[in-house]
VEXNU-122975 format. One line per field, with one value per atom (N, C-alpha, C): chain; atom name; x, y, z; residue number from 1. Coordinates in Angstrom, 3 decimals, decimal comma. Layout:
<sites>
mol = A ...;
atom = CA ...;
u = X ...;
v = Y ...;
w = Z ...;
seq = NUM ...;
</sites>
This chain:
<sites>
mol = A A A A A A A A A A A A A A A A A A A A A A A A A A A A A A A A A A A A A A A A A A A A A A A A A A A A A A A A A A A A A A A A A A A A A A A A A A A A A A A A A A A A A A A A A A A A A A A A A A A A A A A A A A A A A A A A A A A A A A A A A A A A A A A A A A A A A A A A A A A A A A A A A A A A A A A A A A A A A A A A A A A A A A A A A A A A A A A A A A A A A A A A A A A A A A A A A A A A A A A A A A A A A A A A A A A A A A A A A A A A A A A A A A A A A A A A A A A A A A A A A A A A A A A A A A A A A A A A A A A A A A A A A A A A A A A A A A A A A A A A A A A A A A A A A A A A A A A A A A A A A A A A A A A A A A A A A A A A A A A A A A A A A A A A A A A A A A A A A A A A A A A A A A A A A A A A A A A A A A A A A A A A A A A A A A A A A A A A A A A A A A A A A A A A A A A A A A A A A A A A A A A A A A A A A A A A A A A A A A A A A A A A A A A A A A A A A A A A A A A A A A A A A A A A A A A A A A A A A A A A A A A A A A A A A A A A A A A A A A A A A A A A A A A A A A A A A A A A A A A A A A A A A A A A A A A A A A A A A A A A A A A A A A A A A A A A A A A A A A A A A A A A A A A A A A A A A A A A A A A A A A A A A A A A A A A A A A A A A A A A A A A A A A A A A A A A A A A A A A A A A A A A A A A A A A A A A A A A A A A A A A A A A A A A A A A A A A A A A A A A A A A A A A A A A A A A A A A A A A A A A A A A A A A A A A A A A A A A A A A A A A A A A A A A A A A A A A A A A A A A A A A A A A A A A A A A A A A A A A A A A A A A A A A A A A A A A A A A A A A A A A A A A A A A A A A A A;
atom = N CA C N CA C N CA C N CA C N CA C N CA C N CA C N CA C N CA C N CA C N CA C N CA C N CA C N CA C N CA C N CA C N CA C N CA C N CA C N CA C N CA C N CA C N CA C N CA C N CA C N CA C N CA C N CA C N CA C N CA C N CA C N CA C N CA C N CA C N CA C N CA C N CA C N CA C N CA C N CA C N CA C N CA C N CA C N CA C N CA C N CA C N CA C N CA C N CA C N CA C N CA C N CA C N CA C N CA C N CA C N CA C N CA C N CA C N CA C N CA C N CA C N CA C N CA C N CA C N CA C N CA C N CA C N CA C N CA C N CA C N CA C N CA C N CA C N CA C N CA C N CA C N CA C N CA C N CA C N CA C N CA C N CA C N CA C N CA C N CA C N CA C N CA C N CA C N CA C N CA C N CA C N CA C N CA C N CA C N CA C N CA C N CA C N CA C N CA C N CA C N CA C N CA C N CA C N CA C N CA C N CA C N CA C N CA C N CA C N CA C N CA C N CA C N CA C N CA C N CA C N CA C N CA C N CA C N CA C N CA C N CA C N CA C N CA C N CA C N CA C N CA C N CA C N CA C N CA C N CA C N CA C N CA C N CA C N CA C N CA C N CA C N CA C N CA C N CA C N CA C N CA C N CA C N CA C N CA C N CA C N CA C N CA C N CA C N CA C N CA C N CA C N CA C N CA C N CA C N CA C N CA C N CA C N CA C N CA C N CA C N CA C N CA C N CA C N CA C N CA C N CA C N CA C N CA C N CA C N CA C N CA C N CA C N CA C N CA C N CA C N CA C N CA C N CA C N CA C N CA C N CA C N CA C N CA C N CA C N CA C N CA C N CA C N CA C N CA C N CA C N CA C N CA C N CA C N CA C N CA C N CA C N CA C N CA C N CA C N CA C N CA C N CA C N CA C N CA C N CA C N CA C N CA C N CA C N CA C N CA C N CA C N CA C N CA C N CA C N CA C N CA C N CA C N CA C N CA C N CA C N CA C N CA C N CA C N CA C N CA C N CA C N CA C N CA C N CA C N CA C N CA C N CA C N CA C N CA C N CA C N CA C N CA C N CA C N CA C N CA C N CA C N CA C N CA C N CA C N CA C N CA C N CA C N CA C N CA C N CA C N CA C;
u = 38,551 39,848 39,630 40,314 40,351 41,240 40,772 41,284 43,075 43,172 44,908 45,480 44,965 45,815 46,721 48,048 49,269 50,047 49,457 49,960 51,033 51,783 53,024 52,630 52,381 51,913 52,731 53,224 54,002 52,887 52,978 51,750 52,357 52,868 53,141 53,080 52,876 51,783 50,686 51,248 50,102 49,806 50,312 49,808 48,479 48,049 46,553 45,768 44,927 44,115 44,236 44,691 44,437 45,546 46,516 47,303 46,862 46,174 45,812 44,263 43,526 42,262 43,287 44,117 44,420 44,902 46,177 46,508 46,267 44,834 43,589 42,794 42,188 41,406 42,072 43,819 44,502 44,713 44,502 44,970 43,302 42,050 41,378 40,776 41,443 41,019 42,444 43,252 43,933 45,409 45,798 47,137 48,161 48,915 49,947 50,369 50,718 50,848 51,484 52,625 53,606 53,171 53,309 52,481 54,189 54,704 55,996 55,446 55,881 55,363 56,408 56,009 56,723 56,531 55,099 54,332 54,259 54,179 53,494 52,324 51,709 50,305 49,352 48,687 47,950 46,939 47,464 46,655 47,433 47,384 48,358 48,278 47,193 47,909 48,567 49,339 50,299 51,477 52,371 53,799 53,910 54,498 55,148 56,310 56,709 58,305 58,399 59,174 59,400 60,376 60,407 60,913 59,994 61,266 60,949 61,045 60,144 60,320 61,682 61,460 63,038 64,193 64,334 65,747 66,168 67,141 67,076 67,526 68,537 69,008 67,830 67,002 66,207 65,008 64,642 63,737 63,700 65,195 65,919 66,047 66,304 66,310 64,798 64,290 62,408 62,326 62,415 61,531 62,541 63,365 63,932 63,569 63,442 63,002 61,707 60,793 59,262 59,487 60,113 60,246 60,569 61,648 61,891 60,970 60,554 59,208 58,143 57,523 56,663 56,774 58,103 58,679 58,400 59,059 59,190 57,777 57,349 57,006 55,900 54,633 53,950 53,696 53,078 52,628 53,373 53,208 53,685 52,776 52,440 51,559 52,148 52,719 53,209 51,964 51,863 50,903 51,645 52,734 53,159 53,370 52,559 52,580 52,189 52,719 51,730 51,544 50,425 50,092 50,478 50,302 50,614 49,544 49,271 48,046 48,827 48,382 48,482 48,699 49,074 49,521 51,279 51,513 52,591 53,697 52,909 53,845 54,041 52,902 52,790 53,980 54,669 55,482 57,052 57,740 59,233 59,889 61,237 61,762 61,890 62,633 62,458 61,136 59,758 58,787 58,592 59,047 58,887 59,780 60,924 61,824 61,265 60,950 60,006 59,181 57,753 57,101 57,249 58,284 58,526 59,087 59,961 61,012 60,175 58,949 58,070 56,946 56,587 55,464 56,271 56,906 57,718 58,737 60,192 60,892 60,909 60,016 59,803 59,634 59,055 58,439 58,825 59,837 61,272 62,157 62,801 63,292 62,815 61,442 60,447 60,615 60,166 59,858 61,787 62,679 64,086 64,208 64,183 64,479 63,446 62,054 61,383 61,407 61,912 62,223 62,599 63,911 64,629 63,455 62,757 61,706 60,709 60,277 59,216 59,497 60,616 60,982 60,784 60,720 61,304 59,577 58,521 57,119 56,517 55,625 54,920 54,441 54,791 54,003 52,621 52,224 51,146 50,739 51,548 51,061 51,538 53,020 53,482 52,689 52,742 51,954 52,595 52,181 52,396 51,272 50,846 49,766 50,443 50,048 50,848 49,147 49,300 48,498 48,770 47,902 48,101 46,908 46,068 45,335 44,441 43,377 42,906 43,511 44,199 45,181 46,024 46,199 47,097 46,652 44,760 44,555 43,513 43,028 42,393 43,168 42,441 43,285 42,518 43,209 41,900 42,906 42,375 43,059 43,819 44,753 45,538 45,504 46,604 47,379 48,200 48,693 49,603 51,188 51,808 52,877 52,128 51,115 50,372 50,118 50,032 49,557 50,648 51,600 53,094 53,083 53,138 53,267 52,978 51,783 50,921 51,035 51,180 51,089 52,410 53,477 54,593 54,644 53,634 53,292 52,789 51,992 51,098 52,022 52,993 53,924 54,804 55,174 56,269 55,293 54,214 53,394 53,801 53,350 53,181 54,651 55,193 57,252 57,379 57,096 56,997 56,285 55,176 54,677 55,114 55,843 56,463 57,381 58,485 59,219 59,290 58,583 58,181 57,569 56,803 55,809 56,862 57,866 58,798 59,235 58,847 59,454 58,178 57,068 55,618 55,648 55,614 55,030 54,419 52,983 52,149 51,978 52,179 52,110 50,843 49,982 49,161 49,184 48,271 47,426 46,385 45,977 44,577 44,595 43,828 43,286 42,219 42,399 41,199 40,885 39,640 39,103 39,279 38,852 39,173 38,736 39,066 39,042 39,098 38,492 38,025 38,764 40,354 41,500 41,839 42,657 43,435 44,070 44,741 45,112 44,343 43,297 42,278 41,524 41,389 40,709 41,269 42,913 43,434 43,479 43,320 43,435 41,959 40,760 39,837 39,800 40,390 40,618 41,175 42,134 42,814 42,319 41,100 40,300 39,376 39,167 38,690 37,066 36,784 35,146 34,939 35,521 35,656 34,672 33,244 32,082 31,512 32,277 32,001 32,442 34,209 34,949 34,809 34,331 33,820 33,088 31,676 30,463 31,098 32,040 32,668 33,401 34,428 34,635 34,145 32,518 31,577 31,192 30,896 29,899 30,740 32,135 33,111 32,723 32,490 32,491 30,716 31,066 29,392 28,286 29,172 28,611 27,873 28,672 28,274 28,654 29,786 30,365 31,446 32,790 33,783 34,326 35,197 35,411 36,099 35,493 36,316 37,544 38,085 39,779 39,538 37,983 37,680 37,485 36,796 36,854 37,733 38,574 40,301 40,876 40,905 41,372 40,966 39,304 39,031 39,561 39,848 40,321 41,744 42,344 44,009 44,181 42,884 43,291 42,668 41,631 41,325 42,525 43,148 44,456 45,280 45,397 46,652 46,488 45,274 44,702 44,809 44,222 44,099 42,990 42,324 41,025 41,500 42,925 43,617 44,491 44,909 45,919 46,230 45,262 45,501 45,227 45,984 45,195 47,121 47,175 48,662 48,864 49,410 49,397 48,165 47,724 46,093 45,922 45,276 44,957 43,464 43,346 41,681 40,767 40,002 39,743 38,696 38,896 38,130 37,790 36,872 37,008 35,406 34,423 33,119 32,465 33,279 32,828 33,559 34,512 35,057 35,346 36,361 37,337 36,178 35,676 34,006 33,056 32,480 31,754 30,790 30,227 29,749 28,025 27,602 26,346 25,854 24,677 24,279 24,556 24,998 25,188 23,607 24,368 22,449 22,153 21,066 20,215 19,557;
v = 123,658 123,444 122,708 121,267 120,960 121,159 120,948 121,488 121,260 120,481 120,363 120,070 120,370 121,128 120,919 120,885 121,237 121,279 120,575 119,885 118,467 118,005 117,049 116,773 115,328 114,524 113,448 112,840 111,932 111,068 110,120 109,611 107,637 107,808 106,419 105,428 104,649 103,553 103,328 103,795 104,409 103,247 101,853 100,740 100,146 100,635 99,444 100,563 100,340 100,953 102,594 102,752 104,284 105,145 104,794 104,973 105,369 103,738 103,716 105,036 104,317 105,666 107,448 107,792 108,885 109,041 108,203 108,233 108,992 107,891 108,158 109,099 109,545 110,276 112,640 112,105 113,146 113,269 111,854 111,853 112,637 112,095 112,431 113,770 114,918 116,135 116,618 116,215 116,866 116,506 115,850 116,042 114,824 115,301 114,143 113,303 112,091 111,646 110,219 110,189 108,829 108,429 106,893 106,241 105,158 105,786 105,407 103,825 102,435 101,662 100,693 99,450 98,240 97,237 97,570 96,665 97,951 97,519 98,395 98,725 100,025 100,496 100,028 99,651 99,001 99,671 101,077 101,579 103,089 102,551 103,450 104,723 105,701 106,747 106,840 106,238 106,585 106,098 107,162 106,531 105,863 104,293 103,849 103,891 104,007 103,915 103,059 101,995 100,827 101,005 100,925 101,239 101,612 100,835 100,373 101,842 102,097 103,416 103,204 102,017 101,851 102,048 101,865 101,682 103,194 104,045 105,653 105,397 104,911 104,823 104,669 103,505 103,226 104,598 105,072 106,140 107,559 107,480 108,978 108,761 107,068 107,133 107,400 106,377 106,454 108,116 108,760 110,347 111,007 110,913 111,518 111,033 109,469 109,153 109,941 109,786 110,409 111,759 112,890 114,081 114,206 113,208 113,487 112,958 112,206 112,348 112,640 113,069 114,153 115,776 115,675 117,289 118,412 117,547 117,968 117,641 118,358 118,043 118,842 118,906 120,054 119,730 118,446 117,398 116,152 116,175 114,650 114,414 113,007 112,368 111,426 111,353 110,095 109,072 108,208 107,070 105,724 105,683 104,367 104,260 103,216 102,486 100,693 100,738 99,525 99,192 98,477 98,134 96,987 96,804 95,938 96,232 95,190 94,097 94,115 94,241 93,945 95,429 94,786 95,781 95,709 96,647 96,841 96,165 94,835 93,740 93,143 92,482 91,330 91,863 92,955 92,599 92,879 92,160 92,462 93,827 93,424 95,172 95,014 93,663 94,377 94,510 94,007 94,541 96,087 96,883 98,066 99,120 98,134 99,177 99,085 97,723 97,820 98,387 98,706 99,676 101,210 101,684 103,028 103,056 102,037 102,588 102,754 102,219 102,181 103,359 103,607 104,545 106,166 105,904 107,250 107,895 106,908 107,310 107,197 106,201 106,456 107,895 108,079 109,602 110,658 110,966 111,290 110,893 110,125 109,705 110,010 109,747 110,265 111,737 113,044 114,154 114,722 114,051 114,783 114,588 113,741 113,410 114,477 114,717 115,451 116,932 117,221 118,871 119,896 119,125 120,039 120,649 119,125 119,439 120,046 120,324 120,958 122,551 122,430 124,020 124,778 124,025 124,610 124,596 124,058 124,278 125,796 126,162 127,982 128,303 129,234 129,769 129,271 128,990 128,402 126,907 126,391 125,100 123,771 124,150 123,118 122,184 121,170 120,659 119,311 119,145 117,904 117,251 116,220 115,589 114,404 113,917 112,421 111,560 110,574 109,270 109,208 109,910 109,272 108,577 109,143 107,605 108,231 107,984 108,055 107,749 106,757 105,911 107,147 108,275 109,326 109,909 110,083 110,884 110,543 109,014 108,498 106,911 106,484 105,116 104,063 103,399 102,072 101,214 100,071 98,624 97,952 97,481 96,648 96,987 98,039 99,141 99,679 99,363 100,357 100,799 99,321 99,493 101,052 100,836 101,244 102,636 102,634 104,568 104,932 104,083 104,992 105,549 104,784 104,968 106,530 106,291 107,313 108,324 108,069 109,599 110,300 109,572 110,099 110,902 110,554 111,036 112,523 112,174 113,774 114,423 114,287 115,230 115,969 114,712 115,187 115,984 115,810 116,431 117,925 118,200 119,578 120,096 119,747 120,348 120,654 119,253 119,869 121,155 121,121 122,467 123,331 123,425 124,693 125,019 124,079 123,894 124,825 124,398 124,089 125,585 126,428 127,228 128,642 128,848 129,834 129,441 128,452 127,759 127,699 128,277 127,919 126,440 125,962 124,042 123,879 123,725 123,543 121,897 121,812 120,443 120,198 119,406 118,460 117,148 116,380 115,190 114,626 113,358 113,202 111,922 111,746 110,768 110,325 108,837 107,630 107,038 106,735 105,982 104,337 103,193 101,985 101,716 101,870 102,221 100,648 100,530 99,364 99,254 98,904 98,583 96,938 96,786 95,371 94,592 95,764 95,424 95,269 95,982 95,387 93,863 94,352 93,152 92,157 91,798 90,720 90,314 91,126 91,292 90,345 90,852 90,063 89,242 88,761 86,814 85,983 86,712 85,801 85,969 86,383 86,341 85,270 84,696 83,343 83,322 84,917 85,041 86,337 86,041 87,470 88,235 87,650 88,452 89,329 88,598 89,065 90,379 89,924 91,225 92,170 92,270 93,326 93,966 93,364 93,934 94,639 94,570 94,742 96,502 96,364 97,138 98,271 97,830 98,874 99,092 98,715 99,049 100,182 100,402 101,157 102,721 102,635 104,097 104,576 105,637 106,117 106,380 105,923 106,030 104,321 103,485 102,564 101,680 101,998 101,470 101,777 101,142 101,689 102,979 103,450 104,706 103,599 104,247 103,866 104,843 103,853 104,319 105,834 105,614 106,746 108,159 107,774 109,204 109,669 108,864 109,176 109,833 109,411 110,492 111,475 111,581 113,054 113,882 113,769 114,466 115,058 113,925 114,374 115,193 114,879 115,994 117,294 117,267 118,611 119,062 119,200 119,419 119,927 118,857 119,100 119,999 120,801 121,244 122,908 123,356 124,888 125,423 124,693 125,295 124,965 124,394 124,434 125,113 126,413 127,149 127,794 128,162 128,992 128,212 126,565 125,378 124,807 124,389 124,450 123,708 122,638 122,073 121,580 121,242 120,254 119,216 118,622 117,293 116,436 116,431 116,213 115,130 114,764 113,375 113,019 111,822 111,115 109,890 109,779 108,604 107,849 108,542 108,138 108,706 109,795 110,338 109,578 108,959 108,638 109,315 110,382 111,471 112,200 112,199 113,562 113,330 112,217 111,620 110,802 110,692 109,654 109,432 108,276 107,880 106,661 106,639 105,553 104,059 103,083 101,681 101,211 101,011 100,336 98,891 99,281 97,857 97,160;
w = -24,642 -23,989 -22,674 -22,333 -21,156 -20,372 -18,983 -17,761 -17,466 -17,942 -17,938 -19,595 -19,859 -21,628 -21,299 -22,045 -22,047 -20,446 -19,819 -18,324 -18,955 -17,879 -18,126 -16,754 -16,279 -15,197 -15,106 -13,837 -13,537 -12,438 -12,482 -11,683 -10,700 -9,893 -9,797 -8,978 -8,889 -8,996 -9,636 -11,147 -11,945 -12,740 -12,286 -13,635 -12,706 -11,384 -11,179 -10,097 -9,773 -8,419 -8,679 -7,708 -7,316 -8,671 -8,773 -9,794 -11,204 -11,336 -12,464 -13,121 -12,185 -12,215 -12,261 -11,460 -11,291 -13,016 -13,393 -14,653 -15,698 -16,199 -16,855 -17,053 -15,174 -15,219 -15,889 -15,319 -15,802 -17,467 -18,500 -19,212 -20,096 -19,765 -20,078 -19,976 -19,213 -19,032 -19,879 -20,591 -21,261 -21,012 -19,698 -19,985 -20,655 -21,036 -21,257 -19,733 -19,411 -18,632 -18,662 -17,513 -17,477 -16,163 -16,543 -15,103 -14,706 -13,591 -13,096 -12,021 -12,470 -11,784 -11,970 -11,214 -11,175 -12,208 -12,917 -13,632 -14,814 -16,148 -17,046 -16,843 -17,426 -17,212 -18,282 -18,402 -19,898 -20,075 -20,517 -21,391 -22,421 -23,407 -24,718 -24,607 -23,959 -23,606 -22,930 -21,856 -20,693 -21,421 -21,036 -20,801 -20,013 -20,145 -19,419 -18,894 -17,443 -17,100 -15,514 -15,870 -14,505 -13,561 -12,471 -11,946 -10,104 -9,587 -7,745 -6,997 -6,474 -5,526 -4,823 -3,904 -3,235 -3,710 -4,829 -6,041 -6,458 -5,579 -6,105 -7,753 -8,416 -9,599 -9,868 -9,966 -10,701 -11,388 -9,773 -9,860 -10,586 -10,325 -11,127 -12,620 -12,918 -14,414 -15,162 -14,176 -14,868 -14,861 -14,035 -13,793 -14,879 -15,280 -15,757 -17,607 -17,630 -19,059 -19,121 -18,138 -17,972 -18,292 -17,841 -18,015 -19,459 -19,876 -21,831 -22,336 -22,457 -23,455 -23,271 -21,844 -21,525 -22,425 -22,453 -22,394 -21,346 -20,250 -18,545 -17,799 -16,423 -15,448 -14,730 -14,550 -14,200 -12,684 -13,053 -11,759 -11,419 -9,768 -9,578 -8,529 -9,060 -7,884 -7,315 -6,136 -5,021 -4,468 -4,882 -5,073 -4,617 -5,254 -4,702 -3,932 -2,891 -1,919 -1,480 -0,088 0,206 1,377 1,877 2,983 4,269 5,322 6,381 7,563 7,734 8,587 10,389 11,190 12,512 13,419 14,851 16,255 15,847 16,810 16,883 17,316 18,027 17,752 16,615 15,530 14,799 13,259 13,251 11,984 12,568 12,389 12,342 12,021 12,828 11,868 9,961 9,610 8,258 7,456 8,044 7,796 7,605 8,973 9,109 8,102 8,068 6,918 6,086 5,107 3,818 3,297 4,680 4,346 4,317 5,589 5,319 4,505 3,579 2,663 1,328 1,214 0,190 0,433 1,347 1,456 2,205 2,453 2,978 2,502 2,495 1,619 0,161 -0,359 -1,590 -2,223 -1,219 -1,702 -1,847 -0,844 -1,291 -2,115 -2,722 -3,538 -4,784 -5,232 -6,352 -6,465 -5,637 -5,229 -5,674 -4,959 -5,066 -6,601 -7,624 -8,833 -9,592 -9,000 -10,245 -9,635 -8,836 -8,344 -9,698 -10,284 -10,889 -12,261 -12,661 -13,369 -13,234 -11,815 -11,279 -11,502 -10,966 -10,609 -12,089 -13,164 -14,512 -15,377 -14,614 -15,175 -15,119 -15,957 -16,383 -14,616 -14,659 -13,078 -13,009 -12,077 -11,187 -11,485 -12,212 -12,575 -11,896 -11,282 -10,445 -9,041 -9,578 -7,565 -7,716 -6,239 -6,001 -5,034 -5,166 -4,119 -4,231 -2,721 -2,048 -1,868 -1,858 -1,597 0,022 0,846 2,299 2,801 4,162 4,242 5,608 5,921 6,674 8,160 7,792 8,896 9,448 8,797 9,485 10,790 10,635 11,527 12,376 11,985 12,873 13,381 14,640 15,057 14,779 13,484 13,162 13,995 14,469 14,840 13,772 14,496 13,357 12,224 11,978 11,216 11,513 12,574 13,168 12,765 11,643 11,094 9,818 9,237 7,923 8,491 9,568 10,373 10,389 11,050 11,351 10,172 8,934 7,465 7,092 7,306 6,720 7,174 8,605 9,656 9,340 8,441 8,388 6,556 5,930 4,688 5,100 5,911 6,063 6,677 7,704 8,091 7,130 6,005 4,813 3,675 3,961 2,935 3,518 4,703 5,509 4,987 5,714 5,514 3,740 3,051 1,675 1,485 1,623 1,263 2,027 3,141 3,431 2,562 2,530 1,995 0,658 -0,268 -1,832 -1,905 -1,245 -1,583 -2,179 -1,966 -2,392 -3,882 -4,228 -5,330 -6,888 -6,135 -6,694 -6,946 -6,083 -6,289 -5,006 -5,127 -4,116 -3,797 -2,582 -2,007 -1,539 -1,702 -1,085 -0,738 -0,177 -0,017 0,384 -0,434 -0,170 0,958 2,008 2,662 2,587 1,698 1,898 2,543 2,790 4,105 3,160 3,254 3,143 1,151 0,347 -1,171 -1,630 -2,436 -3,543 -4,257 -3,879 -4,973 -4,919 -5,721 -6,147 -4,499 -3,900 -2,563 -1,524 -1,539 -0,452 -1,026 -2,595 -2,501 -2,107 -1,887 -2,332 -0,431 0,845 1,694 1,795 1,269 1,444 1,129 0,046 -0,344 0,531 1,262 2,045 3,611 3,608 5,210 5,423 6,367 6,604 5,968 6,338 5,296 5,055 3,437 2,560 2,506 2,444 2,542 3,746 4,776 6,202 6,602 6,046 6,055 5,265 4,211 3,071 3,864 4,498 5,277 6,305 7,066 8,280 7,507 6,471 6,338 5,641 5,130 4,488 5,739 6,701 8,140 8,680 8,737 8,923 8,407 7,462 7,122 7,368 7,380 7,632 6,135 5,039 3,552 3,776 4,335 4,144 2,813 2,233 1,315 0,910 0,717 0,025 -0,920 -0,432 -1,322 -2,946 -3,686 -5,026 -5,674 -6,517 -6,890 -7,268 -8,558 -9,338 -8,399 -7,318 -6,279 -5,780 -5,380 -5,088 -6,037 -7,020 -8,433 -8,726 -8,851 -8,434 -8,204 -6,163 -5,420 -5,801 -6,107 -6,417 -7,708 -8,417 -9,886 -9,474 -8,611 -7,850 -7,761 -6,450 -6,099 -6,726 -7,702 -8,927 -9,863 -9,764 -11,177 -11,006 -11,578 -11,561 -10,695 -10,178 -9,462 -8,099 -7,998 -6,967 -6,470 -7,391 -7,171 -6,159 -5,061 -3,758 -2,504 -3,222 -1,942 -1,837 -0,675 -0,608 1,259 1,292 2,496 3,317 2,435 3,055 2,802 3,814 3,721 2,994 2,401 1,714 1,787 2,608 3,311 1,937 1,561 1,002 1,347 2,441 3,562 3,701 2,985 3,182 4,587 5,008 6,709 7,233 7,593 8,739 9,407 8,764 9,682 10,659 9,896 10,928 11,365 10,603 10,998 11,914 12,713 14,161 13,688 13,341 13,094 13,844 14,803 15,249 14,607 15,153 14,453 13,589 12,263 11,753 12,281 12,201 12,735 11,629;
seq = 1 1 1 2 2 2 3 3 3 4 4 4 5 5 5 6 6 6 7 7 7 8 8 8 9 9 9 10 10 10 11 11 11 12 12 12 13 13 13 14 14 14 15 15 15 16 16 16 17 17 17 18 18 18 19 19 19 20 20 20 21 21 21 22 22 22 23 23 23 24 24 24 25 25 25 26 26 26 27 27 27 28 28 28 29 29 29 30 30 30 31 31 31 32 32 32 33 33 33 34 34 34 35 35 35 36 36 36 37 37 37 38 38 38 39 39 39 40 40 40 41 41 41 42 42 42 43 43 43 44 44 44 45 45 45 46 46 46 47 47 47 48 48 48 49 49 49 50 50 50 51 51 51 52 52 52 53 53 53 54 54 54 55 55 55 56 56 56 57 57 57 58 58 58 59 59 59 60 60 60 61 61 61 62 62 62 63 63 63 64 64 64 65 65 65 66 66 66 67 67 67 68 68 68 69 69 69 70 70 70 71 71 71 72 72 72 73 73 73 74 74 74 75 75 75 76 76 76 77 77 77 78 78 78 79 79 79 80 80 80 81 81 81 82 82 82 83 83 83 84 84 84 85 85 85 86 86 86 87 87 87 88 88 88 89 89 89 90 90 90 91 91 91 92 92 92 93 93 93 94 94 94 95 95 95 96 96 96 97 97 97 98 98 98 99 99 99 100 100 100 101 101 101 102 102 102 103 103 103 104 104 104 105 105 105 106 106 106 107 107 107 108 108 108 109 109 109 110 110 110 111 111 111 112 112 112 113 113 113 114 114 114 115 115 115 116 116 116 117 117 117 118 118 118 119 119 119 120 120 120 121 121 121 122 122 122 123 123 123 124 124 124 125 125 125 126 126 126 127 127 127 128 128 128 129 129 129 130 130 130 131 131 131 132 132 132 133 133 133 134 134 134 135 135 135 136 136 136 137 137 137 138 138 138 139 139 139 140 140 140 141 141 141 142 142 142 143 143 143 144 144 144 145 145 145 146 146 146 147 147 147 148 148 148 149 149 149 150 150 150 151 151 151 152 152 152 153 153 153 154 154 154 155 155 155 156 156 156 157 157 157 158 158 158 159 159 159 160 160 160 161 161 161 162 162 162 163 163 163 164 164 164 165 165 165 166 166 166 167 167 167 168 168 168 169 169 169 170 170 170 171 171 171 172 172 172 173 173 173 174 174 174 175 175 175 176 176 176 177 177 177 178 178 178 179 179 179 180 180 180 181 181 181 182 182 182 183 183 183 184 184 184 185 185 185 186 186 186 187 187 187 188 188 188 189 189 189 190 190 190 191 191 191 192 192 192 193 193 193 194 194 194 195 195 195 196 196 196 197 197 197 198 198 198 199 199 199 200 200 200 201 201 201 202 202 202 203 203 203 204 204 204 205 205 205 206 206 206 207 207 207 208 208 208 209 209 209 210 210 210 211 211 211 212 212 212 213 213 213 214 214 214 215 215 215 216 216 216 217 217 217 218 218 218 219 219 219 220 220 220 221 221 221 222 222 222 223 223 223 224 224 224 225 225 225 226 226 226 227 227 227 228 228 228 229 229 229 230 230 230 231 231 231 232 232 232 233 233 233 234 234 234 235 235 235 236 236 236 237 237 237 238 238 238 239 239 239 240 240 240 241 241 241 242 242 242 243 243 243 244 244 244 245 245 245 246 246 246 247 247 247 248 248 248 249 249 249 250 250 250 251 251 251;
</sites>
């Protein structure tokens, strides 16, 4: 018997990166699982269901198609997001709405639509884990639209799980330090010297190399799973040591 048997997983931003690995890695320990995205997920075990975090109609119809042919809701993973580059001057306001409305209120919007389903999963099985970010709790440079972001995930994470814990649906989230997805990479294509900046941002962590999607998923099916049951409002750094970390510069 695997670890999420007869689990019902909602996962979204589940067609590439962090999404996608989480998906997968849930589908392969047993559970059924719908990957809620903008793009289809390409791969035949997932349900697919499309649909814009921003768009409430949209979101309530997907979670709700996801819940019927799941046959309801055990887990939800808040994943969809996205990123922004600079100080706190360099993006505009509708920059700033875009991203909170994608990385913050999305998440709400997602979370209010699969409640009713949540509430209605076998005792102890309900959770929820959010995609937040290292950016919450440390100060990288030029991020600062992307921290507000984040720092505002981990707050809604906290309140959720107060929130939620009378209800048995345990809230979490995980924080990644700089992860080997589609979006960074595409951040490094468009830097004047992609190789430079890769090195720059492996030199960053004290592993000395990128966290990958697959370790991120890990963490969140930790969480989500049963060996998580008495874990409830935490934050789970998956950062390569950043958060704790302090190691002499290599030479």
């Amino acid at each position: 018997m695997s670890e999420f048997d007869g689990y019902r997983a909602l996962v979204t931003g589940g067609a590439s990166g962090i999404g996608l690995a989480t998906a997968q890695l849930l589908a392969d320990r047993g559970a059924r699982v719908a990957a809620l995205d903008i793009a289809a997920a390409d791969d035949p075990r997932l349900v697919s269901v499309k649909a814009d975090v921003t768009d409430d109609a949209g979101v309530r119809e997907a979670v709700a198609t996801a819940a019927d042919r799941l046959g309801g809701l055990d887990v939800l993973v808040n994943n969809a997001g996205i990123g922004a580059q600079g100080t706190v001057a360099d993006n505009d306001d509708a920059e700033w709405r875009h991203v909170l409305d994608v990385d913050v209120i999305g998440i709400a919007r997602v979370t209010r639509a699969a409640l009713p389903h949540l509430r209605q999963a076998p005792d102890g099985r309900a959770a929820i884990v959010n995609t937040c970010s290292i950016a919450a709790t440390a100060g990288l440079p030029n991020r600062a639209l992307y921290s507000a972001a984040k720092g505002a995930v981990l707050a809604l994470t906290l309140a959720m799980a107060a929130d939620h814990l009378p209800e048995g649906i345990r809230v979490n989230c995980v924080n990644p330090g700089t992860a080997d997805t589609p979006w960074v990479g595409r951040l490094l294509d468009a830097a004047a010297d992609p190789a430079a900046e890769r090195a720059a941002l492996e030199a960053r962590q004290p592993t000395g190399r990128l966290v990958t999607a697959e370790e991120v998923a890990a963490a969140i099916a930790y969480l989500a799973g049963p060996a998580a049951s008495a874990t409830t409002g935490v934050a789970l750094p998956v950062d390569g040591g950043m958060q704790g970390l302090r190691r002499p510069p290599r030479t």
